[in-house]
C-alpha positions as a printed Julia matrix, in Angstrom:
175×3 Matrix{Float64}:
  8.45    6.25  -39.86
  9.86    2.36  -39.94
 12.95    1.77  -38.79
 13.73   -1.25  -40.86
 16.91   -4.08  -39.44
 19.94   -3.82  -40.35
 21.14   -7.45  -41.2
 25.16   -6.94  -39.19
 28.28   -7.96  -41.75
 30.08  -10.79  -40.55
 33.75   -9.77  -39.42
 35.85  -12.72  -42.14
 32.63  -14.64  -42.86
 32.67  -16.2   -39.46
 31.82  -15.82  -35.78
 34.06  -16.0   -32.61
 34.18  -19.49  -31.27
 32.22  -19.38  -27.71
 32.55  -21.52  -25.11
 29.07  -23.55  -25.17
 29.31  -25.55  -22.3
 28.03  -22.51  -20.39
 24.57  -22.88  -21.56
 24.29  -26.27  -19.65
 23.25  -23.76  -16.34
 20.38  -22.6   -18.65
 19.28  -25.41  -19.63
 19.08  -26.59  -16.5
 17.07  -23.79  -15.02
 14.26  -24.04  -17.87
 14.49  -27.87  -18.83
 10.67  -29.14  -18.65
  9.27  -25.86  -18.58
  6.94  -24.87  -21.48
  7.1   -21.21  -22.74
 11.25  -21.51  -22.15
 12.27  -20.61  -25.7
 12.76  -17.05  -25.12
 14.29  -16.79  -22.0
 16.87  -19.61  -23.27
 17.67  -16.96  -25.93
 17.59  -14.07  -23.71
 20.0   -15.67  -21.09
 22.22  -17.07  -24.19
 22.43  -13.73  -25.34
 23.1   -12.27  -22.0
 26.33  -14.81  -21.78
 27.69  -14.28  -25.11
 26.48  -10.72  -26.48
 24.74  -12.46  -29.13
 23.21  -15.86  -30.05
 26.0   -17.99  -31.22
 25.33  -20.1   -34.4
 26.08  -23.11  -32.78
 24.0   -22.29  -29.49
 20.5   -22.72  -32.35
 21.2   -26.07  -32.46
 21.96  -27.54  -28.51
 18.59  -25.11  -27.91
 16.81  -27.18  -30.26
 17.92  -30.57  -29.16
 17.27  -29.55  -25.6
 13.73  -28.22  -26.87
 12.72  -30.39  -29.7
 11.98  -27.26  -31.16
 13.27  -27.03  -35.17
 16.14  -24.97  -35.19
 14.14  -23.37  -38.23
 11.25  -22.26  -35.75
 13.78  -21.1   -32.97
 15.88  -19.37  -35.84
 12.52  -17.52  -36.95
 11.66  -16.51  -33.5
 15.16  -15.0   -33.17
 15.11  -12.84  -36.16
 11.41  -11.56  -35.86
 12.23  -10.14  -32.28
 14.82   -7.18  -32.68
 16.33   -7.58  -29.27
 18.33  -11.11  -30.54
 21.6    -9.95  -31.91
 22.82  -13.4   -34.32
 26.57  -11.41  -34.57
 28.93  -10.25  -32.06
 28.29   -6.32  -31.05
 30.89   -4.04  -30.07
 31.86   -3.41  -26.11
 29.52   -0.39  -25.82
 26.11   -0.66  -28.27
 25.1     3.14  -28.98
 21.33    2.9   -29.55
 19.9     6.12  -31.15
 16.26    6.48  -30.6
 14.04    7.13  -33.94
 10.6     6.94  -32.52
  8.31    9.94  -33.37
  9.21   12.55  -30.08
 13.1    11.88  -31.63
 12.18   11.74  -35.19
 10.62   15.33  -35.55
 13.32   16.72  -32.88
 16.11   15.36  -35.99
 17.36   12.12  -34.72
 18.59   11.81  -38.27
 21.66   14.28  -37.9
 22.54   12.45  -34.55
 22.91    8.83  -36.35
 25.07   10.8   -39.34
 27.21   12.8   -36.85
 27.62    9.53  -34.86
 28.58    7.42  -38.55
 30.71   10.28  -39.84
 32.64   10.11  -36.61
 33.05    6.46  -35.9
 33.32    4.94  -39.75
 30.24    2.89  -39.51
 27.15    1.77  -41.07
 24.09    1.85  -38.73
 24.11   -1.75  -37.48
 27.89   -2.05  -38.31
 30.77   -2.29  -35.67
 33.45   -0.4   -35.57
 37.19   -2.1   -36.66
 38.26   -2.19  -32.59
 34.98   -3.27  -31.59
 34.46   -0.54  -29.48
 31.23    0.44  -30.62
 28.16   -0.58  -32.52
 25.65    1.61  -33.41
 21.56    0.89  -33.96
 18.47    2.72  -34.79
 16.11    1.5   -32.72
 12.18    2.75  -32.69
 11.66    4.03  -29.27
 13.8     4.35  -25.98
 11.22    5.49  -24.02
 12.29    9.04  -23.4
 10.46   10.97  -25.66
 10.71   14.0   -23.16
 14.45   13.96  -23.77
 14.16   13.97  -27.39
 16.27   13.5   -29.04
 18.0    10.66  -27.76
 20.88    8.03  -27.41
 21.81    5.27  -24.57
 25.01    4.05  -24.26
 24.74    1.31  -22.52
 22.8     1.9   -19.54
 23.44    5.44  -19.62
 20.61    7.68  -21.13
 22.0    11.46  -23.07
 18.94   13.63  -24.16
 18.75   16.69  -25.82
 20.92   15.53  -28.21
 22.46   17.41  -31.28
 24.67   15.94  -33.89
 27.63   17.75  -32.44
 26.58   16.67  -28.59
 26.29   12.9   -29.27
 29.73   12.83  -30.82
 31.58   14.8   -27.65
 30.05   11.98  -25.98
 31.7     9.42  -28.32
 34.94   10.95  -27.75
 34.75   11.46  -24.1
 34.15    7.79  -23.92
 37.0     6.76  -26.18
 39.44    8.9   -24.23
 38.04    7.36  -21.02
 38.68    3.87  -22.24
 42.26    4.56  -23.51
 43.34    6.41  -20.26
 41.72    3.1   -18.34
 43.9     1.0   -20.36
 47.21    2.85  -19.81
């Protein structure tokens, strides 16, 4: 099985304006050294969630690398997100161990219950959810990280309690 990418709607056509300047710490740290294209894009990501629009082009002035060529290294690797992700990314393994154990249901319990597309957001940002290939757990199959936070044994049923728990945890934090 293939999971295939899910290209991410923009929320209103447009992204959230970051704060650039930030990057100047990165560039620092790598300027001069060759092979630094991908941990500039890592550590941009790491600061912003995702690799702001505007962040393609300072990394290509500070690399002379086309911002074609950086842009094509961004989409082939899935780990570069180009849009904003929700607070907690739920990341539902569909290797082969999660596959035959019906990771399927889990990813339709999980969109039936929080209104999304996989790759989409959800409308308070709270989540995103992806279909990834493999998490690495394939005794645990099937399964979903939150997060850090690994849940195996999954059913359809299980991975949504989890969902909810973590809703209700987040609107009893913020009371």
């Amino acid at each position: 099985m293939r999971i295939h990418r899910i290209a991410q709607e923009k929320v209103n056509g447009l992204q959230p304006e970051a704060d650039l300047t930030q990057l100047e710490a990165l560039f620092t740290r790598y300027r001069n050294k060759s092979g630094s294209l991908i941990p500039l894009l890592q550590g941009t990501q790491h600061m912003f969630g995702y690799i702001p629009s505007k962040a393609f082009e300072m990394i290509a002035e500070e690399t002379n690398i086309p911002v074609a060529d950086i842009f094509g290294v961004a989409t082939f690797y899935a780990q570069f997100r180009l849009h904003p992700v929700g607070k907690n990314v739920i990341k539902v393994c569909h290797g082969t161990a999660c596959h035959v154990q019906n990771a399927n249901s889990i990813t339709d319990a999980i969109k039936g219950e929080l209104s999304v597309k996989d790759g989409g957001t959800t409308e308070d940002g709270f989540f995103t959810l992806e279909s990834v290939a493999c998490l690495g757990c394939c005794s645990l199959a099937p399964v979903m990280m939150i997060g850090e936070n690994t849940y195996g044994k999954l059913t359809g049923k299980a991975s949504v309690k989890v969902i909810r728990e973590l809703r209700k945890e987040n609107s009893s934090n913020n009371q």
